[in-house]
N, C-alpha and C positions, 0 to 999 in steps of 0.2 A: 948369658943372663941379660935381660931386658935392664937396661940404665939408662932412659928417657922416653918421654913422649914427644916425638918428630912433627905429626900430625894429626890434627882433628877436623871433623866437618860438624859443617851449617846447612842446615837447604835455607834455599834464599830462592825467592819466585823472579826476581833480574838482577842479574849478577853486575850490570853497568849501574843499577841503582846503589847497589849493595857497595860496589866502589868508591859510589860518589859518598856514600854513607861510611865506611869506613877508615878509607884513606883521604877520602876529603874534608872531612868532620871529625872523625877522631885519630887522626895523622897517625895510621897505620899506613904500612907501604906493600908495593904487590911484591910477592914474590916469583911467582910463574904465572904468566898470563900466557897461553898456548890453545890455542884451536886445532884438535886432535883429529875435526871430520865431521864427527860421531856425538863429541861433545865439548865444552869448552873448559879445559882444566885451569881454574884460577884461585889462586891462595896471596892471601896474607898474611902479614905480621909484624912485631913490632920490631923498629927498628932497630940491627943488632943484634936482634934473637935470632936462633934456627928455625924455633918451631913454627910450624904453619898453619893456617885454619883451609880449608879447603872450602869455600861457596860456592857448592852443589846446587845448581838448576836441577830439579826432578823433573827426569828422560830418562827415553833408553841409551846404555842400555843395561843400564843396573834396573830399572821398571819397566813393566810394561802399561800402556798409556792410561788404562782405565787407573791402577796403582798412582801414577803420577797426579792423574787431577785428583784422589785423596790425598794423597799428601799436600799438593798445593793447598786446597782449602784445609787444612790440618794448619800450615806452617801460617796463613794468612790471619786465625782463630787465636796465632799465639800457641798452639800447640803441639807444634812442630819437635817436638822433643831436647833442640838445641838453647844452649845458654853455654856464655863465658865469661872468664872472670879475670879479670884485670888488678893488676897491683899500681900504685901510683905513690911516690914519697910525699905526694899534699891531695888528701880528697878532697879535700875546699878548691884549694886552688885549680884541681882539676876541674870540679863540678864547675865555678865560675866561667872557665876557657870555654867549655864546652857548651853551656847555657848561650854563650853569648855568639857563638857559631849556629846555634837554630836548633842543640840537640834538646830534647824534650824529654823528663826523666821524670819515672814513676814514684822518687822518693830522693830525696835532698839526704844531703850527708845528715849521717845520725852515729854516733858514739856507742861503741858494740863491746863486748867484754875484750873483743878479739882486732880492735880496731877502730876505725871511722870508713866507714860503707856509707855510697849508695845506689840506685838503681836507676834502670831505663832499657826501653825496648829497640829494637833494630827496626827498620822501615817494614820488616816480614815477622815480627810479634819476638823473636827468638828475645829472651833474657838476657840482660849486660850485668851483672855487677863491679865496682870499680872499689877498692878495697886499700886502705893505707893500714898495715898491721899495725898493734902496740908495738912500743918498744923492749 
């Protein structure tokens, strides 16, 4: 029986941007950074956790290259299918750290039935939400 999710993907159009943007700005840490050949397998995540994001450059050879330039311009449109969603014990507090590091958010903490959310894009359009549950 399946009892977790281990790993998910992002495409990201540079994956040393996508670094400096996630583990340099919102202090995530890498977890495998490996050059396969063929392709470069690099994941994060938060500190302590298992699970992993995987920031896939679209190549072969999961695409073939006419494929690969739709998706890059897909993922750069913000379309790219990818978004994730982050817990935090202070959304304020978060969103302040974060503002004042250079991140740029499409929506400021706002009071939800289900919480205090709020939002912002990855340097390649993908969806962030940052989420402090009710009690």
């Amino acid at each position: 029986m399946i009892n977790s999710i281990r790993l998910t993907q992002i495409f990201v159009n540079d994956q040393d941007e996508a670094l400096d943007f996630y583990v340099g700005k919102l202090g995530l840490e890498v977890k495998v950074d490996q050059d396969l050949g063929f392709m470069r397998w690099l994941t994060i995540g938060v500190p302590g956790e298992d699970r992993e994001i995987f920031l896939e450059r679209p190549g072969e050879p999961g695409y073939q290259e006419a494929t690969v330039e739709e998706i890059r311009q897909m993922v750069s449109k913000g379309a790219g299918g990818g978004w994730i969603g982050f817990a935090t014990d202070d959304c304020r507090a978060t969103y302040e750290d974060l503002v004042a590091k250079g991140v740029e958010f499409s929506q400021e903490p706002v009071e939800q039935s289900y919480g205090i959310d709020c939002a912002l894009r990855d340097p390649f359009g993908n969806h962030i939400r940052i989420v402090q549950r009710a009690e």
